[in-house]
C-alpha positions in Angstrom: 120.9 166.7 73.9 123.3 163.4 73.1 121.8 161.3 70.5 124.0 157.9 69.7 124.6 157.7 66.0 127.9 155.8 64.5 129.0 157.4 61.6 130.4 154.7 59.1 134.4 154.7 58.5 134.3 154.7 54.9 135.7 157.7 52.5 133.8 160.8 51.5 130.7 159.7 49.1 132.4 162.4 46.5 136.7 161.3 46.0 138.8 163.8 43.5 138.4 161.2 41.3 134.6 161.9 40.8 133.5 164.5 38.4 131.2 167.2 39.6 128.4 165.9 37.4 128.5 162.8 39.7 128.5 164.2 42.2 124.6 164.0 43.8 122.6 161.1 45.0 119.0 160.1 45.1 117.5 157.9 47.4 113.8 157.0 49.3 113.3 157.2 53.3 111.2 154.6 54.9 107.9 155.2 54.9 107.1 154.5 58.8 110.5 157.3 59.6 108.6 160.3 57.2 105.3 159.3 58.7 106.1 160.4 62.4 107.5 163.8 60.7 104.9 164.4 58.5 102.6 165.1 61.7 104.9 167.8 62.9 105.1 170.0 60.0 101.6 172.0 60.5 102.9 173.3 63.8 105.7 174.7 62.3 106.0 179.1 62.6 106.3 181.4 59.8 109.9 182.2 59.4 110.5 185.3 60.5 113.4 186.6 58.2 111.3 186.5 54.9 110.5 189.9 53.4 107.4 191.6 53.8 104.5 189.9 51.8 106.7 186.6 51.4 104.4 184.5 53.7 104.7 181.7 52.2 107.3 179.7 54.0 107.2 178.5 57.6 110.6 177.1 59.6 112.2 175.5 62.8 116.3 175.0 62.9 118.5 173.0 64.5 122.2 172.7 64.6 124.8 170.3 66.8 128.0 168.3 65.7 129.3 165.0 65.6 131.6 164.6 68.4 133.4 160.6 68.8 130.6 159.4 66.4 127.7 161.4 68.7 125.2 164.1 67.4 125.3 166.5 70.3 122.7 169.2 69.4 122.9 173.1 70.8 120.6 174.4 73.2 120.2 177.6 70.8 121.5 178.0 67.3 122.1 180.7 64.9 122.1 180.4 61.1 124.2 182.6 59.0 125.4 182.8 55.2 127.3 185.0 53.8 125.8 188.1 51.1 127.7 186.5 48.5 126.4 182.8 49.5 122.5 183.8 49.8 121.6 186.9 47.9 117.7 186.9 49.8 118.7 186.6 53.0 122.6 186.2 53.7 124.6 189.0 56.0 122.3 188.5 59.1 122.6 186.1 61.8 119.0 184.3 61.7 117.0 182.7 64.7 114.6 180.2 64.2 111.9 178.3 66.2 113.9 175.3 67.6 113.3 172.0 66.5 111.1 169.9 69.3 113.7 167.4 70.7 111.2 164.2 69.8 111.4 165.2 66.1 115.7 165.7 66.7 115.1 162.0 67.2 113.8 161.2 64.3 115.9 163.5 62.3 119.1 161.2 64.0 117.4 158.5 62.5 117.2 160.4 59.0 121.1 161.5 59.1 121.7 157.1 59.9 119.8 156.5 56.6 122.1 158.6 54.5 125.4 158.0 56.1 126.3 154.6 54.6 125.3 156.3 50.7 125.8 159.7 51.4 127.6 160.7 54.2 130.5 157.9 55.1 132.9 159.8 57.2 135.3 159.5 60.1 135.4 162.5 60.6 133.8 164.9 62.6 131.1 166.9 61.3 128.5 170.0 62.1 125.4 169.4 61.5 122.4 171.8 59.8 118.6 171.1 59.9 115.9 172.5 59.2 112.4 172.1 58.6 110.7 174.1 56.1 107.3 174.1 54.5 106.7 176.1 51.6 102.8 177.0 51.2 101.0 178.3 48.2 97.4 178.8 47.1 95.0 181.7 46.8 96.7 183.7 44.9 99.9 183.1 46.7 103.0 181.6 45.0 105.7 179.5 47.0 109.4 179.9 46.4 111.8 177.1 47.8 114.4 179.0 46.9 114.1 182.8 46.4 117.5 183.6 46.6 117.7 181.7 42.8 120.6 179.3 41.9 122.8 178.8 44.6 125.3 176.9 47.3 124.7 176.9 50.8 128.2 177.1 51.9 128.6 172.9 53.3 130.0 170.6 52.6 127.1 168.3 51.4 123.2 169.2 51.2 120.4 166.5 51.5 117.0 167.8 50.9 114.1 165.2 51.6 111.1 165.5 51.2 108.8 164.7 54.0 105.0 165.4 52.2 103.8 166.9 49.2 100.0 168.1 48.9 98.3 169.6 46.0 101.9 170.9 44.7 102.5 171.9 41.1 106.4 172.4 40.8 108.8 172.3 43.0 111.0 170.3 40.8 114.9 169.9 41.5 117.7 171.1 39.4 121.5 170.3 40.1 123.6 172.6 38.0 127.4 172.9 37.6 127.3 176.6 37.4 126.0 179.9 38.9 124.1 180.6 36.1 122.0 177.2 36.2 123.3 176.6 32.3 124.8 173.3 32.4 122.4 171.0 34.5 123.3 167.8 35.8 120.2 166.4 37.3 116.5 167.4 36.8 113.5 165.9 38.9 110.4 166.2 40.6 111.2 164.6 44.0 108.2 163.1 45.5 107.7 162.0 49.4 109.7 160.3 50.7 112.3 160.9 48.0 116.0 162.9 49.1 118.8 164.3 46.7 122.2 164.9 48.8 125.0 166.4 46.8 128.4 168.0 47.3 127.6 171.5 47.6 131.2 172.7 46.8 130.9 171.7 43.3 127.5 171.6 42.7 124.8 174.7 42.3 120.6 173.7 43.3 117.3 175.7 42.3 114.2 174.4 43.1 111.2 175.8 40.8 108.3 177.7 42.3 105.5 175.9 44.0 101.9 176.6 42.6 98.5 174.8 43.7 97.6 172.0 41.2 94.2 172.4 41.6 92.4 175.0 43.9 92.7 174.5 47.8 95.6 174.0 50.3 99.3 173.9 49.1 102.3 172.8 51.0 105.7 171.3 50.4 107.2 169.9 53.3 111.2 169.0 53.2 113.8 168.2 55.6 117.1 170.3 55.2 120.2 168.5 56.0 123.6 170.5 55.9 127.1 168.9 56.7 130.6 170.6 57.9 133.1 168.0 57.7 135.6 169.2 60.2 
């Protein structure tokens, strides 16, 4: 699948000449653009590559490349990270359920409204996303990020958040160091809302997700990794 999408010929968001604690942005999504992917997020299958009793997180993937200023998504994708990158799940090659192509078109439209901001290259790219709600409740605590403090292993990272219902938590932390010590950005990101950041020189966390008040949890996001190649 060929999706038109002109990438903007401006310098990386992030020059050497921008410290690491700069380097993040924060931004909102048009409200009409979240609203036709909000609807797609309950048929969404558990992921299959959490550990036993860690049903709380549920997953579709999709990966392509920007090729002459085109997103050209792959008929089937694998995901992989290194042991040393993702402590929970890294070492394995991981399939997922593939993203339907009528959402890939709204995700296109997603990757247009963070290029000028975020994005801004020439250059070629490959291109991570994924879906993922995180659902809690009954007894049953959500982790966005069970593998703790980390980096992915991009380039740059956008999370953004499609819906949010009955969630305590699942607040945001940017940190300059593996140990989450020295924290460069703190915050509860709400829908609509997305934080991209270098992910070179930047470590994330996101903080369990609880029910705020008894009933159905879930925290919807939207994934976006980058390759500049």
């Amino acid at each position: 699948m060929s999706t038109s999408l002109i990438f903007a010929a401006t310098p990386t968001a992030w020059s050497d000449t921008v410290s690491s604690k700069d380097r993040h942005r924060t931004g909102l999504l048009p409200e009409s653009l979240v609203s036709r992917l909000a609807s797609s997020y309950a048929d969404l299958p558990r992921d299959p590559h959490m550990r036993s009793g860690d049903d709380y997180r549920y997953r579709a993937f999709a990966q392509g490349s920007v090729i002459n200023g085109r997103i050209e998504w792959e008929s089937e994708a694998t995901f992989e990270q290194a042991a040393d990158i993702n402590a929970y799940a890294g070492g394995q090659k991981r399939s997922f359920a593939p993203i339907r192509s009528d959402v890939l078109r709204d995700v296109v439209e997603v990757v247009d409204h963070l290029r000028e901001d975020v994005i801004g290259v020439e250059s070629d790219a490959l291109i991570g996303a994924h879906q993922i709600r995180v659902i809690a409740g009954d007894g049953v605590t959500g982790l966005p990020a069970p593998e703790g403090v980390h980096q992915d292993g991009f380039d740059i990272v956008a999370t953004c958040v499609i819906g949010l219902t009955n969630v305590s938590g699942g607040v945001t932390t940017l940190t300059t160091d593996a140990a989450g010590q020295h924290v460069v950005a703190q915050e509860s990101l709400g829908a609509r809302e997305y934080a991209a950041f270098d992910d070179r020189a930047l470590f994330h966390y996101v903080s369990p997700v609880n029910a705020l008040v008894p009933g159905q949890t879930h925290r919807d996001v939207l994934v976006l990794t980058f390759t500049l190649i």
